[in-house]
N, C-alpha and C positions, 0 to 999 in steps of 0.2 A: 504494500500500500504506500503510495508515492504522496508525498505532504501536501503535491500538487493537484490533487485528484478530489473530485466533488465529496467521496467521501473522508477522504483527511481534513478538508475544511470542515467539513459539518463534525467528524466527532474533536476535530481542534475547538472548534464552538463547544459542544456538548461539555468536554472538560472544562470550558474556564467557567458554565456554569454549577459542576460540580465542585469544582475547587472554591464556590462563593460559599456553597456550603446551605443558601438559604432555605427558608420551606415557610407553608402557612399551613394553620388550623385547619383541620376536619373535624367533622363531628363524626367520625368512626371510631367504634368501640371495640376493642380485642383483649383477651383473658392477657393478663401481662404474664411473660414469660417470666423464669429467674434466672438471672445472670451469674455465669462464675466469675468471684473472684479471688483473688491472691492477696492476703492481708496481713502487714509485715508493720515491727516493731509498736514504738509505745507514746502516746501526746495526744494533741491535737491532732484529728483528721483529715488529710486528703484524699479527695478518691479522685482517681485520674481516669477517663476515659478516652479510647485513642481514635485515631482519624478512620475513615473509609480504609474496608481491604487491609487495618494495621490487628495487631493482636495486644493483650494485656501486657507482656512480658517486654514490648516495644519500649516502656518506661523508664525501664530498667538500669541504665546512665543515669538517668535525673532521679529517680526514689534511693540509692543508696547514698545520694548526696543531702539525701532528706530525712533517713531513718535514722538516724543518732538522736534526731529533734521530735520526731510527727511520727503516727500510725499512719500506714500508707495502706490502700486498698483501689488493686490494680483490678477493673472492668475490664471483663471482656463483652463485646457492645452485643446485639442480639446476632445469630445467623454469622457471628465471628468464631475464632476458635473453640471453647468446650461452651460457648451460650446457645442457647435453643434460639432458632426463629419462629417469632408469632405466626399462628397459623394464618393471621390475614394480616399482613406488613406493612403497616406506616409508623413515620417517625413519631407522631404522637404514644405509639403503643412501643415506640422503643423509651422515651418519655417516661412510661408509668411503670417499666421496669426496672427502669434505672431507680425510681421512686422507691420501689420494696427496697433495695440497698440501701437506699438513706434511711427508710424508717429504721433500720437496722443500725444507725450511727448515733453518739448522741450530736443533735442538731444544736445546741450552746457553742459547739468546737469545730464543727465539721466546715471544710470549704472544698467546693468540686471545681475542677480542673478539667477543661475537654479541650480538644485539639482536634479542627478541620470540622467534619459532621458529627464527631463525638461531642465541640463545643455547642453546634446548634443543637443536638438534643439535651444537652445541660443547661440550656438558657431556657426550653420549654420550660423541664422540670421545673428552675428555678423559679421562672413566671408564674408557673401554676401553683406550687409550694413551698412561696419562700421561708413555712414556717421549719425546713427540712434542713438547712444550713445557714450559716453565715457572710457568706461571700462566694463568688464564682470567677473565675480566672478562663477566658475564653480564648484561644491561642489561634491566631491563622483561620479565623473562619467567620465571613458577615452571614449578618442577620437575614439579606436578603440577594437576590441573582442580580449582577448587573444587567442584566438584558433580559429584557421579556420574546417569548418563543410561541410564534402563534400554534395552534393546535395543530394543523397544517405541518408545519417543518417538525414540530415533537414528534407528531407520528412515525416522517420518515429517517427519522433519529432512529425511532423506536425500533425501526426496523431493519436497519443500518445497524442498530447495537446488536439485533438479534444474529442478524448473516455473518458479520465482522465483530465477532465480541473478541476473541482473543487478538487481535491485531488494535482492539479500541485498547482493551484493559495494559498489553505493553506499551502502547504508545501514553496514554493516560498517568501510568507512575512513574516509568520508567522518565518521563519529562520533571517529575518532580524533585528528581534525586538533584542535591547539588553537583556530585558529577557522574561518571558515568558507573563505577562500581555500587553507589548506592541509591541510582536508580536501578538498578540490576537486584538488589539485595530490597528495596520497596516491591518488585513486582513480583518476586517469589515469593513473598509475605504476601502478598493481594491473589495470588493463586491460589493459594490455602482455601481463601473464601470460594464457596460452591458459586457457583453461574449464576444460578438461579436466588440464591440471595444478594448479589453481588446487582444484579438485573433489578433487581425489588427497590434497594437504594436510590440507582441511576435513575428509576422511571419516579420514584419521587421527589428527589433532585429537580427535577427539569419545569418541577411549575411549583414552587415550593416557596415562602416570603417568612419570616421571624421577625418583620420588621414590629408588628402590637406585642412581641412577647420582649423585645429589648424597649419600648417604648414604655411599656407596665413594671421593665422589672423593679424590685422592692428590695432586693438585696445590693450592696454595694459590687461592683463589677472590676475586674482588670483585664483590661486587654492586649495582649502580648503579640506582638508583629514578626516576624524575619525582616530585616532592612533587604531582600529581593522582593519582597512586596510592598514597600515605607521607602519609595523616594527620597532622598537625603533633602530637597528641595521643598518637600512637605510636610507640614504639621501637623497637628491632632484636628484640627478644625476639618479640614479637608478629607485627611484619613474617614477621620466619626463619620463624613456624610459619605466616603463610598463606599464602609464596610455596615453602615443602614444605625449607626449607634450615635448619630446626631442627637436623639433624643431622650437617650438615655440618661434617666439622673443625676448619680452617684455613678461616675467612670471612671478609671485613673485609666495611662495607658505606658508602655514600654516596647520600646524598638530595640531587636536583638539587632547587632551587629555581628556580620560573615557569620550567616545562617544562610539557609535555603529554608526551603518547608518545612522539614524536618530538623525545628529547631533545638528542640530538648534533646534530638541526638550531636547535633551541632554545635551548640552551645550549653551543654546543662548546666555549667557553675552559673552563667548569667541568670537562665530562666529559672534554677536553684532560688539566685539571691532573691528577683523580683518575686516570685512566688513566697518565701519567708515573708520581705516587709511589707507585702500584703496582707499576710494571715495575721502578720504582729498587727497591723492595723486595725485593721475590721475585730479583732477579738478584742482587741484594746476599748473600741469602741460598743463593744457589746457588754463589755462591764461597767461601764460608764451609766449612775445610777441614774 
């Protein structure tokens, strides 16, 4: 598949809407699955959930930089490694599994952590019940798609991803790696995940906005960039409105430098520090009588 060919453009499109990460509300209801996860040392809580096609153990650089401090609980997202897929799959119903997890933490200490589409379904959550944590750390992923996709061209996405899925999904991560051996080492982690839940994501992806669930949130937020997506020429003002968190209340934000996507594997002592004097914050602030 040639870059220059009707379908390399259209799934070049198709990715840089998946990589925005966005989605909107449905009113579909599905029995929430439970997630595994891996739940290491002793504090305050983080629970980290990872990008599209990533697995729980992906964390793994950045939590041992954290476990001397914080109890770390590594998700695996639904239809990813040892997690079941909801028998009818939307992001909201990854949402409300992610949900069982937190009732399971205590919510005075806990702050969740998502990176790429694991952050836009922890913005849900947190929208829906912020009485569940204290703060959220949203890394590499807006609220909402930059480009709106008439139903029209989604379809022939849709069907394009059906014919050419393995030539979409290498081109897809293998672009995200900052270079070439760890886009090679993203896309054999994104193989793991079966087709058919891999397909479920993508088709919700494509008409998907979080822009009322950043606009409502009630918990204090931080949002952590790669400087290959944060222009050196750009500031928070500009950033907030193209990643859809203009109107978010309570924001702070942090630009990793010499990152790529994969910043916590990139950088984890930066996203380490940012992530600590956030937690110091927001919990500093929640004992505050």
């Amino acid at each position: 598949m040639k870059p220059g060919t009707k379908w390399g453009i259209a799934a070049a499109l198709l990715a840089a809407v998946v990589l925005a990460a966005g989605m909107v509300t449905r009113a579909r209801a599905a029995e929430p699955v439970t997630l595994k996860t891996t739940e290491l040392g002793q504090g305050p809580t983080l629970v980290f959930l990872h990008d599209l096609g990533g697995g729980r153990m992906t964390w793994m650089p950045l939590a041992r930089r954290l476990l001397g401090r914080y109890r770390v609980v590594l998700v695996d997202l639904p239809g990813h490694g040892d997690s079941p897929m909801p028998e009818s799959f939307t992001l909201e119903a990854a949402a409300a599994a992610l949900d069982r997890v937190l009732a399971r933490q205590k919510a005075e200490s806990t702050v969740v952590v998502g990176h790429g589409v694991g952050g836009v379904i922890a913005l849900l959550e947190a929208s829906a019940h912020p009485e569940r944590q204290r703060g959220l750390v949203v890394m590499a992923a807006a609220s909402k798609s930059p480009i709106t996709i008439p139903d029209q061209q989604r379809d022939a996405f849709l069907k394009q991803l059906d014919e050419h899925y393995d030539d979409f999904v290498s081109m897809m991560f293998r672009s995200q790696g900052r270079d070439s051996a760890q886009g090679v080492s993203a896309h054999a982690q994104a193989a793991l995940v079966p087709p058919v839940n891999m397909k479920a994501y993508l088709r919700e992806l494509l008409s998907l906005d979080a822009s009322a669930a950043a606009r409502n949130l009630r918990v204090p937020m931080l949002f952590v960039c790669p400087d290959r997506s944060w222009p050196a020429d750009q500031g928070w003002p500009e950033m907030a409105k193209k990643f859809g968190y203009d109107e978010t209340k309570d924001v702070s934000w942090r630009r990793i430098g010499a990152s790529g996507h994969y910043l916590a594997q990139d950088q984890p002592d930066s996203v380490a520090t940012a992530i600590a004097e956030f937690e110091t914050r927001v919990l500093a602030g929640a004992r505050k009588p």
